[in-house]
PAZAPA-4460 file (N, C-alpha, C; in steps of 0.05 Angstrom, whole numbers, plus 32768, in hexadecimal, padded with zeros to 4 digits):
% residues 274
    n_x    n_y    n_z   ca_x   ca_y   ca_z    c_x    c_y    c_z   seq   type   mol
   8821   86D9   888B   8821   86F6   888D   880E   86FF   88A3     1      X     A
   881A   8715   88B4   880B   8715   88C8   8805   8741   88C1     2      X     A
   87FD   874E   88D3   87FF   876D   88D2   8818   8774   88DD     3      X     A
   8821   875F   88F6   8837   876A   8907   8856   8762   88F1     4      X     A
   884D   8746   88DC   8865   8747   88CA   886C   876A   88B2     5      X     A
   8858   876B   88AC   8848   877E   889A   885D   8797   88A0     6      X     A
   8854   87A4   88BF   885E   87B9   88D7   887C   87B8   88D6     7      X     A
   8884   87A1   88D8   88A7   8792   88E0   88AE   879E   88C8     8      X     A
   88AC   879F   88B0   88B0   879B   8891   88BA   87C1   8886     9      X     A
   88A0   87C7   8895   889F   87EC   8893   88AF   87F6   88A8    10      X     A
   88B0   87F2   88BD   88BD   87FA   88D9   88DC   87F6   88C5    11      X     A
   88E7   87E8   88BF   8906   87E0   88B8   890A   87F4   88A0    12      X     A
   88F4   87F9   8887   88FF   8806   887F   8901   8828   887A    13      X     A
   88E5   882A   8890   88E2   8843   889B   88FD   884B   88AA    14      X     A
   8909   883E   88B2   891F   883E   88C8   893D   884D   88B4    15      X     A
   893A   8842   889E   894A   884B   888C   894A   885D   8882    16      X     A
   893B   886B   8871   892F   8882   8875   8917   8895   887A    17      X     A
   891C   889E   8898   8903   88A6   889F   88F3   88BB   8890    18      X     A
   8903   88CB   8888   88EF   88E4   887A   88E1   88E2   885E    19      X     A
   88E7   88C0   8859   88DD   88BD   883C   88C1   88BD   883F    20      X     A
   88AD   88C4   8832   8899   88B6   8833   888D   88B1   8810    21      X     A
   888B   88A4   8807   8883   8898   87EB   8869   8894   87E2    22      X     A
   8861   88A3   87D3   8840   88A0   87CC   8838   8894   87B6    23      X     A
   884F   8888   87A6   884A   8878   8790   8865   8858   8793    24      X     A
   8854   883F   8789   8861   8828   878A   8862   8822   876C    25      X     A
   887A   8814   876A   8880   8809   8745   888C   87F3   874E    26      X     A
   887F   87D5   8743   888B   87C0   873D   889A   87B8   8725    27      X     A
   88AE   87AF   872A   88B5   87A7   870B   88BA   8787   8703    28      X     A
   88B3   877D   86E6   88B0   8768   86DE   88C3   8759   86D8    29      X     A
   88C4   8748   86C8   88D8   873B   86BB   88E6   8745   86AB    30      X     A
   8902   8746   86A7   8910   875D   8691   890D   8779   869B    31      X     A
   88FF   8782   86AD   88F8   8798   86A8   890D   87AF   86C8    32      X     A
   8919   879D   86CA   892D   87AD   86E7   8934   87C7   86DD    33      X     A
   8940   87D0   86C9   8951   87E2   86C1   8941   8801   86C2    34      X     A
   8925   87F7   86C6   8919   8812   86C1   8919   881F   86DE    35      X     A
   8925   8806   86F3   892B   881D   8709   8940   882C   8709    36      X     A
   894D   8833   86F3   8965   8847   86EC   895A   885D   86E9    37      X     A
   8942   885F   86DD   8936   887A   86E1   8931   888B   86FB    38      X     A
   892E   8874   870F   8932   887D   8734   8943   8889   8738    39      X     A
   8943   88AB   8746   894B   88AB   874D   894F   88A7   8770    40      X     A
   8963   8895   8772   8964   887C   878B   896D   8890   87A6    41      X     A
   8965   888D   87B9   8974   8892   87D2   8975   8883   87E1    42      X     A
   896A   886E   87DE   896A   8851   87F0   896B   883B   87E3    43      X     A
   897C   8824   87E4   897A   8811   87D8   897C   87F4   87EA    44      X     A
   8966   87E3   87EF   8962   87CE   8806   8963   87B5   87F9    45      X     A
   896F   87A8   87F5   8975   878C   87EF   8959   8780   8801    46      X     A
   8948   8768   87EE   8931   875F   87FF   893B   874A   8816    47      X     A
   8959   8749   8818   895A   8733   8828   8963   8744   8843    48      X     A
   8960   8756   8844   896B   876B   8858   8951   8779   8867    49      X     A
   893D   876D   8859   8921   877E   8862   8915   8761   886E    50      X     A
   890F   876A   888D   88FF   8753   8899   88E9   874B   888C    51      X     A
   88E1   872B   8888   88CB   871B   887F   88C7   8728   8864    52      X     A
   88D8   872C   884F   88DB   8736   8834   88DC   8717   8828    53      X     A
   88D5   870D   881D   88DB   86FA   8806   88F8   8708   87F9    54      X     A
   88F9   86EB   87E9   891A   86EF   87DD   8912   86E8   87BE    55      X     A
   8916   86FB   87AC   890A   86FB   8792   8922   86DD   8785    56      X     A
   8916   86CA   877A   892F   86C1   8762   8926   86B3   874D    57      X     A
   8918   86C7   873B   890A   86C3   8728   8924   86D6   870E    58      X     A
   892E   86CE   86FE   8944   86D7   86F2   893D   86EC   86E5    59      X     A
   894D   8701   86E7   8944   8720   86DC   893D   872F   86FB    60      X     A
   8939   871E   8711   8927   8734   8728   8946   8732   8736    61      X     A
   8952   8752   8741   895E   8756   8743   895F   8756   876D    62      X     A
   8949   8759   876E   8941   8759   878F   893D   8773   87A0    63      X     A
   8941   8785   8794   8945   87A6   87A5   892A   87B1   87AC    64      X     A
   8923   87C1   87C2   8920   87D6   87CA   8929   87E9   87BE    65      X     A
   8917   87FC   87B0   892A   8817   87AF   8910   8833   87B9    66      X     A
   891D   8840   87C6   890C   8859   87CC   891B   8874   87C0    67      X     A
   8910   887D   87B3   891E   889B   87A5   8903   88AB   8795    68      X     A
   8909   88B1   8789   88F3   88C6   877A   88F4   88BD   8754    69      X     A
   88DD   88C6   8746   88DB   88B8   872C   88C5   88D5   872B    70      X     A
   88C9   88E0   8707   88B3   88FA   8700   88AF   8912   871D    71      X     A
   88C7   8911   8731   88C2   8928   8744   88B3   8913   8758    72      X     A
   88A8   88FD   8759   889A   88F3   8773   88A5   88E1   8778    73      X     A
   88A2   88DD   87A1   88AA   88CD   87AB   88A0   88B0   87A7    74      X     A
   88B0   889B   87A1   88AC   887F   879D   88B7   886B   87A5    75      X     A
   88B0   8853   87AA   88B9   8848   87B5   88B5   8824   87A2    76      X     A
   88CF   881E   8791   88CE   8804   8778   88E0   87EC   8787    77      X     A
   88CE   87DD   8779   88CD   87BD   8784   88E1   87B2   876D    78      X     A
   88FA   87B0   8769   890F   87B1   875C   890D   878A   8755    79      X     A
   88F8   877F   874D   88F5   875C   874D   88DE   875E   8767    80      X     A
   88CD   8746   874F   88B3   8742   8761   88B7   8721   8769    81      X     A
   88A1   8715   8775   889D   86F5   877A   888E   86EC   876C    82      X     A
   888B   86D7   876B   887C   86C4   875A   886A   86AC   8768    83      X     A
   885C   86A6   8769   8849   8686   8774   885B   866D   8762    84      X     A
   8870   8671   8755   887B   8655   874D   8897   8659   874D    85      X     A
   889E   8669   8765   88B0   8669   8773   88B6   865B   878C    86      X     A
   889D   8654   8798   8894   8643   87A6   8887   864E   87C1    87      X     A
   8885   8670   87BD   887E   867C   87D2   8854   8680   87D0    88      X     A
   8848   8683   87E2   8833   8687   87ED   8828   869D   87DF    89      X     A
   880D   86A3   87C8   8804   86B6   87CD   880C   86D0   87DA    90      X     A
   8807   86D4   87F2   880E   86DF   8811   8826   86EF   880E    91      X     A
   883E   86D4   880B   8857   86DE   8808   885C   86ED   87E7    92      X     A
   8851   86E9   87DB   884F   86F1   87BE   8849   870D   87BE    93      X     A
   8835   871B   87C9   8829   8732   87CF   8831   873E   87EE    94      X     A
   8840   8731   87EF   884D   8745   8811   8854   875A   8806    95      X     A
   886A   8763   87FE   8873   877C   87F4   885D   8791   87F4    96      X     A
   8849   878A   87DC   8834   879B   87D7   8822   87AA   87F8    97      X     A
   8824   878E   880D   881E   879C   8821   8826   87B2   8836    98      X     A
   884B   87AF   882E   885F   87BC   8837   885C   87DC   882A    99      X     A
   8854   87D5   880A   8850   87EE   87FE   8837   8808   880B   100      X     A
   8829   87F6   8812   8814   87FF   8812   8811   880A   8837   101      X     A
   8822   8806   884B   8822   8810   8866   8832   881F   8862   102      X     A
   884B   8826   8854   885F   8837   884F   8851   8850   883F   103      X     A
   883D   884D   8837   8824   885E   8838   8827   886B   8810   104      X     A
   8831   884E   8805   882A   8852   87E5   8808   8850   87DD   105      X     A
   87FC   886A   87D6   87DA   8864   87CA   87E2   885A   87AC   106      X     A
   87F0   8861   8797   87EF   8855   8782   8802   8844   8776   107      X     A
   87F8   882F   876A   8815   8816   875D   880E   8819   8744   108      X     A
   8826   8817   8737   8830   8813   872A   883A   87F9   871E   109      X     A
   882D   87ED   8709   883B   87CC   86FF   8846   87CB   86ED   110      X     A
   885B   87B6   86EF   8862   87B2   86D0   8866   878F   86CF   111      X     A
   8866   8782   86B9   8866   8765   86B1   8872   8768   8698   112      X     A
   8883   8750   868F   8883   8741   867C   886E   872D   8675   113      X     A
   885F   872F   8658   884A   8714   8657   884C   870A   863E   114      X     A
   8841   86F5   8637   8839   86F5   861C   8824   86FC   8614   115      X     A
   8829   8700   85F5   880E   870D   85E6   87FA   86FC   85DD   116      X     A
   87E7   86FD   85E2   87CF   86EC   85DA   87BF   86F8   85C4   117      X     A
   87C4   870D   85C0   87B4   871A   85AE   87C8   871D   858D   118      X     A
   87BE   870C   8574   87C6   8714   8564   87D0   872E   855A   119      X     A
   87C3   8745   8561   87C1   875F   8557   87DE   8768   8562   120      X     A
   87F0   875C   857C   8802   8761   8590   881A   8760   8581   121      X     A
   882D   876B   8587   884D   8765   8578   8862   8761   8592   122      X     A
   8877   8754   8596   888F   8753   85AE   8891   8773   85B3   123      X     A
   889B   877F   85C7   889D   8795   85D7   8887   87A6   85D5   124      X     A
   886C   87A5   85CB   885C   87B6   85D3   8856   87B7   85F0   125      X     A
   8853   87CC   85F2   8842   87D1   8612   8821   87CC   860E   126      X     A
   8814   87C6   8626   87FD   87C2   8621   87F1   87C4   8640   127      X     A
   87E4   87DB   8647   87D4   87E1   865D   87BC   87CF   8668   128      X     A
   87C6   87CD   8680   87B4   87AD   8682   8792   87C0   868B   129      X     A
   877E   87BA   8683   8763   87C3   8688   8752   87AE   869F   130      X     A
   875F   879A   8697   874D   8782   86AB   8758   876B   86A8   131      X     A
   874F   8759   86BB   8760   8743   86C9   8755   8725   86C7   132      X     A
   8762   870F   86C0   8754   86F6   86CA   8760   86E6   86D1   133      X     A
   8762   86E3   86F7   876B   86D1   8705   875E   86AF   870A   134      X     A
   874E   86AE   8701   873E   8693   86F9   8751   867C   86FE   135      X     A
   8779   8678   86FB   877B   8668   86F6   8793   8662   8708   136      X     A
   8793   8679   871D   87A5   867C   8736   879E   8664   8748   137      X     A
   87AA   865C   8759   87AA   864B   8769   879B   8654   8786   138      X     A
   87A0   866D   8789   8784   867A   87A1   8796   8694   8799   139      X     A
   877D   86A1   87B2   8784   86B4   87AE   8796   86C1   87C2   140      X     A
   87A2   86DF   87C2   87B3   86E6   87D9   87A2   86ED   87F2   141      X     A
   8787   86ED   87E9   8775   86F4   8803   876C   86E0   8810   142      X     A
   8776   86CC   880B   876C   86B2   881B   8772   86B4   883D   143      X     A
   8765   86A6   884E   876C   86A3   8861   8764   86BC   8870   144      X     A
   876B   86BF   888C   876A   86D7   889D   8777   86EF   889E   145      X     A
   876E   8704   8888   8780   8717   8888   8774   872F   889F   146      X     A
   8786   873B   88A3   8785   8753   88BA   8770   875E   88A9   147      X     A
   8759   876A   88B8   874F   8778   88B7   8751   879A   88B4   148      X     A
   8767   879C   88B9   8778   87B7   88B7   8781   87B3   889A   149      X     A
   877A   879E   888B   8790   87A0   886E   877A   87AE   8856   150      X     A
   8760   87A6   8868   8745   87A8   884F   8733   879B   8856   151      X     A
   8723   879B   883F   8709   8794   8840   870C   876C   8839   152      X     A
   86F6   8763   884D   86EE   8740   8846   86EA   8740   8829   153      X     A
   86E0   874B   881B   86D4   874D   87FC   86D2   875C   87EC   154      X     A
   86EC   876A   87E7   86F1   877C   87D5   86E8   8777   87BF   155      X     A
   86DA   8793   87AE   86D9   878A   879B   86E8   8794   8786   156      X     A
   86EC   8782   8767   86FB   877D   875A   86F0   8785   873C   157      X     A
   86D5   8793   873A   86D1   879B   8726   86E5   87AD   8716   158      X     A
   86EB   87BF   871D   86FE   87D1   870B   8724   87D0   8716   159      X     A
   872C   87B7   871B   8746   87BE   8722   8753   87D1   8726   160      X     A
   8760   87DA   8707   876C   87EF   86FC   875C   880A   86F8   161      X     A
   876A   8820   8705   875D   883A   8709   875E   8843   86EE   162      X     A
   8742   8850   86DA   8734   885C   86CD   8747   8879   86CC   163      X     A
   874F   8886   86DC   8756   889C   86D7   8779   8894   86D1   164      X     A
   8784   8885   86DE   87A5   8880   86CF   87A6   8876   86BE   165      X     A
   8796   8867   86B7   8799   8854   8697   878C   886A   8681   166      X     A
   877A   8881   8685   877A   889B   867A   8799   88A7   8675   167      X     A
   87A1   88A9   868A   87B6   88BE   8680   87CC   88AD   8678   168      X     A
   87D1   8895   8679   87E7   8882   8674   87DB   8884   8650   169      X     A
   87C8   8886   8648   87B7   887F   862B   87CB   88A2   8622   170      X     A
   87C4   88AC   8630   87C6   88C9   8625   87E3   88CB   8620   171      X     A
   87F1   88C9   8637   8810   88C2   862F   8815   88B5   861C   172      X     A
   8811   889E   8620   881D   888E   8603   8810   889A   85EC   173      X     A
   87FC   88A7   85EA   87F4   88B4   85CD   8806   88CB   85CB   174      X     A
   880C   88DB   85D8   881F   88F0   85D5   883D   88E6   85C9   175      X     A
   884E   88D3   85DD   885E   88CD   85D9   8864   88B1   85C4   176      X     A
   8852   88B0   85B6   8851   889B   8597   8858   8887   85A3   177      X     A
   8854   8875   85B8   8857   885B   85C3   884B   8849   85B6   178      X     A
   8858   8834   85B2   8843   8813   85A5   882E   880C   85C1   179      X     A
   881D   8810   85C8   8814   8808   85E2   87F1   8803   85DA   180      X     A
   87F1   87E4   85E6   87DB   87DC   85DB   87CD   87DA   85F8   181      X     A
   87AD   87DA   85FD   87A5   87D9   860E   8792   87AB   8611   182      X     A
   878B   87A8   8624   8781   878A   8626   8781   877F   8644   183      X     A
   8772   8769   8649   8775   8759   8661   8784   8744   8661   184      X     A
   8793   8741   8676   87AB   8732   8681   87A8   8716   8696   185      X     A
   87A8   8701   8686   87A5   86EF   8696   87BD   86E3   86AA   186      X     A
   87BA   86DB   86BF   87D2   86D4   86D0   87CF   86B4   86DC   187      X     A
   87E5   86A5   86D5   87E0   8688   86D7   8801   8682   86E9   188      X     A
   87FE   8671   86F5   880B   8666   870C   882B   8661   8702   189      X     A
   8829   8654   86E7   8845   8650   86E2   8854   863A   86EF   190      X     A
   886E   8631   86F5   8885   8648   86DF   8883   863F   86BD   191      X     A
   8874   8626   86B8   887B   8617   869D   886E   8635   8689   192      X     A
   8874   862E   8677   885C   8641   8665   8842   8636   8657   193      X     A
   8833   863F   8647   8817   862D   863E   8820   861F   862A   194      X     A
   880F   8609   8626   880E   85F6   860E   87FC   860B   85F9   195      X     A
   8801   8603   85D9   87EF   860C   85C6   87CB   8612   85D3   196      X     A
   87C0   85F6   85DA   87A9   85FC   85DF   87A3   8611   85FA   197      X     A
   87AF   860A   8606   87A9   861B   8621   87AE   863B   8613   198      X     A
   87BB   8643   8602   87BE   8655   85F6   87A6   8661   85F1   199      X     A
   8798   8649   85E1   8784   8648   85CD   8767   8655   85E7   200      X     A
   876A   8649   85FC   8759   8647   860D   8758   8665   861F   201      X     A
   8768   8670   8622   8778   8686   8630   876B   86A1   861E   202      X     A
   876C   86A4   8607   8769   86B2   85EE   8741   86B7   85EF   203      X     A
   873A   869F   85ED   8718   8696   85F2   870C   86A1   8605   204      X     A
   8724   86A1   8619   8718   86B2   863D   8718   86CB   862F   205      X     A
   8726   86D7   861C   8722   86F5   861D   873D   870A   862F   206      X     A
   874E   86EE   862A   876C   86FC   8632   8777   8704   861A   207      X     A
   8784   8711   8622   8793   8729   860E   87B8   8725   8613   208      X     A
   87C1   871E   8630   87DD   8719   862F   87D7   8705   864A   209      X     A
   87F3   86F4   8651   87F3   86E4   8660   8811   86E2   8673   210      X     A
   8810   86DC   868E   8825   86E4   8698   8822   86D5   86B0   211      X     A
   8832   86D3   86C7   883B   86C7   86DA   8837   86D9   86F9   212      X     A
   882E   86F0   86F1   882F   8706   8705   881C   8713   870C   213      X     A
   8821   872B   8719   880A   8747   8716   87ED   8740   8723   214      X     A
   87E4   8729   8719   87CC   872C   8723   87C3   872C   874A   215      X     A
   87D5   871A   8750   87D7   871F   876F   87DC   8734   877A   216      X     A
   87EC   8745   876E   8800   875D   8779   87DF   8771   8776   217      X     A
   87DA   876D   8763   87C1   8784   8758   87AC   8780   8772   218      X     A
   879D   8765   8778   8789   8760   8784   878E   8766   87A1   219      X     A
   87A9   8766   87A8   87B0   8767   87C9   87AF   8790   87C0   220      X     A
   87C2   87A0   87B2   87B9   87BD   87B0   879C   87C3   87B1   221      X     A
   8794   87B0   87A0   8778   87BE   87A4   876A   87B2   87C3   222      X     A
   876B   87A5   87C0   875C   879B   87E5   8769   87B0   87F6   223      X     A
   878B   87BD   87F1   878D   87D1   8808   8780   87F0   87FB   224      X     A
   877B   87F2   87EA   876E   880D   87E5   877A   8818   87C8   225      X     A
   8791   8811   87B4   87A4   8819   87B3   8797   8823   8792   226      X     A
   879D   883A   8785   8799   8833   8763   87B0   8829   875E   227      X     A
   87A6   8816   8745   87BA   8808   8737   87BD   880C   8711   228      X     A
   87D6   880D   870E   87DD   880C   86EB   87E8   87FD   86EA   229      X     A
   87E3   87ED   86DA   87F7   87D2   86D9   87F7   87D0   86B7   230      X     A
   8816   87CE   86A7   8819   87CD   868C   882C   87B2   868C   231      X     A
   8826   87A5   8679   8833   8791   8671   884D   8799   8654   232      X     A
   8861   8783   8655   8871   878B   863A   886A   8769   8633   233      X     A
   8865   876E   8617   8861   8754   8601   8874   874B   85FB   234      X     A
   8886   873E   8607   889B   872D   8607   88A1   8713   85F1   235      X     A
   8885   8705   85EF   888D   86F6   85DD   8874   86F1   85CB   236      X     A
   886A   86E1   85BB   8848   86E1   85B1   8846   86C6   85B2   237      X     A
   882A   86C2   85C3   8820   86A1   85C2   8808   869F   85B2   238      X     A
   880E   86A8   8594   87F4   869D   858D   87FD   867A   857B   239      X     A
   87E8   8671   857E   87EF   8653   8582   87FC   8652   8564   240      X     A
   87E9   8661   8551   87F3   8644   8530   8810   8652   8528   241      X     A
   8820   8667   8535   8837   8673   8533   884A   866A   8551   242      X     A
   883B   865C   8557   8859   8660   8576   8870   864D   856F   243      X     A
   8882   8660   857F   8898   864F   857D   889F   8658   859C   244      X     A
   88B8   8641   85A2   88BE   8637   85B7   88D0   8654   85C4   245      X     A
   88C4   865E   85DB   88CE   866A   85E3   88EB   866E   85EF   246      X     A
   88F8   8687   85F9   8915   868B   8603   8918   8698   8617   247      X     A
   8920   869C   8629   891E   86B4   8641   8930   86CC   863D   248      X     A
   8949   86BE   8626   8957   86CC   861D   8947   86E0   8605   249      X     A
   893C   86DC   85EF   8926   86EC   85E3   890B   86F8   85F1   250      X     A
   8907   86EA   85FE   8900   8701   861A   8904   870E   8626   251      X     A
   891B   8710   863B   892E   8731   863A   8934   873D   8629   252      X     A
   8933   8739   861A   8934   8744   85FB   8922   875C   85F7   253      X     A
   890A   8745   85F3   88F5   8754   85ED   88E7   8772   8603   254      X     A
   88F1   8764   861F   88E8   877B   8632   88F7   878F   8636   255      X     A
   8911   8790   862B   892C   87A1   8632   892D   87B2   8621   256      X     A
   8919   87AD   8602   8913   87B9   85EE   88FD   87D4   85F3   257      X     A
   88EB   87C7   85FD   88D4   87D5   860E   88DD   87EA   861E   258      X     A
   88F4   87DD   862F   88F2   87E7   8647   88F0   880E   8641   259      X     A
   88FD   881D   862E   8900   8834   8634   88E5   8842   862C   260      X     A
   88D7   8835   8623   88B6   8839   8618   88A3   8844   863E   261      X     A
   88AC   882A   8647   88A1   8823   865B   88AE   8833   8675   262      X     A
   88C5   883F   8672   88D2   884E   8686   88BB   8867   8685   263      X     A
   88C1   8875   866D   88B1   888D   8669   889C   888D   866D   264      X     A
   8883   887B   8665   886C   8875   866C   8865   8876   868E   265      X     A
   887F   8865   869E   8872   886D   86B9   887D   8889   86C3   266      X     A
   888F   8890   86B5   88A0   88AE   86C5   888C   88BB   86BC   267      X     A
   887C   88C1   86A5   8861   88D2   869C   8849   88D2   86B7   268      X     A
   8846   88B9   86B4   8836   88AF   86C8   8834   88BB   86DF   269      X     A
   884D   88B8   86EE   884B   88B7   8706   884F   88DD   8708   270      X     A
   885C   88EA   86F6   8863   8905   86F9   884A   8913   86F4   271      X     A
   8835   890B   86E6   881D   8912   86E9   8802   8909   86ED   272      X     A
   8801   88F4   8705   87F2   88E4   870A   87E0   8903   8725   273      X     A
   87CC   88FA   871E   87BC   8916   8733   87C2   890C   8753   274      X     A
***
């Protein structure tokens, strides 16, 4: 990844439509495509059509660009994200986010499928991520020589997630009687899933759900300036002396169940984000 790939990335889809400009970014997770139906779309970019785009093929990620409007504001959703056990780079993992972020999005928007670590948890709750533990990533996306134009050498990472959206995301879901649990979100390399103990071990750290994602996407937003919300859907439960062998098929399941919980939550969001 270079600034001039970064430039190449925005130039092409600035090119498409120029008069857009988008002040909010939404990723979406596993299972979770459908809630770009709430978009309304005016552009739709296939990532293989956008120079130095990664090519999503993680099943459920559909691959799109879309630019349209969501709650009255302009936005701009990442229709399928990447993964590090896809076999792509950090770097390439969080490109998008950098694309988001020169196209001149200040706030993102996340969403994940994870599992639940926390007894108290049930399948399709939502659960607002508060804090993060990348401890078990393979590096990070700031490795190496990044442009100095992207941020800071040493951002810091105390408060991830912005204090004032996870406020009003709390407030929403109390209004609108949502299951939505709040917790920290651990993110591990994947693709296999955890054994019992690692479960056991994961839980001890003071994780709350566990997932394959987000945490990169989050740390590159925040190194460019960006607030971030990032909500997870509880897809399946790993607590150890109850697990059973997971499905991907009871997994879409579980997120597609969610999903209209989670539509509203960000159209709230974003329609009254200050």
């Amino acid at each position: 990844m270079t600034f001039d790939t970064i430039l190449s990335a925005t130039a092409y889809i600035r090119q498409q439509l120029p008069d857009f400009h988008p002040e909010i970014g939404i990723i979406l997770g596993t299972g979770l495509g459908h809630l770009a139906g709430a978009v309304d779309v005016q552009l739709s970019l296939p990532y293989a059509s956008i120079p130095h785009f990664p090519l999503a093929t993680a099943e459920s990620h559909s691959g799109k660009l879309l630019l349209g409007t969501l709650g009255g504001r302009p936005v701009v959703c990442l229709q399928g994200r990447f993964h590090y056990y896809e076999g792509y780079t950090m770097q390439e993992v969080t490109f998008p986010v950098r694309v988001l972020k020169a196209l001149g999005v200040q706030s993102l928007l996340v969403s994940n499928a994870a599992g639940g670590l926390n007894p108290a948890f049930h399948t399709s709750d939502l659960m607002l991520i508060e804090d993060h533990i990348s401890l078990f990533l393979p590096e990070s996306p700031l490795r190496g020589q990044i442009p100095a134009e992207l941020g800071p050498r040493w951002p810091d990472m105390s408060r991830p997630y912005d204090d004032t959206l996870l406020a009003l995301a709390k407030t929403i879901a109390a209004e609108n009687q949502l299951s939505i649990q709040t917790g920290t979100y651990v993110s591990v390399p994947g693709p296999q899933l955890e054994t019992r103990a690692e479960y056991r071990a994961l839980r001890m750290l003071g994780a709350d759900a566990v997932g394959m994602s987000t945490v990169p996407e989050v740390i590159v937003a925040r190194h460019g300036g960006m607030r971030v919300l990032a909500c997870s859907v509880i897809t399946d439960l790993c607590i150890p002396e109850t697990l059973r062998e997971a499905r991907i098929e009871d997994i879409l399941a579980a997120a597609a169940k969610a999903e209209p919980q989670l539509t509203l939550l960000f159209r709230e969001v974003i329609a009254r984000m200050p």
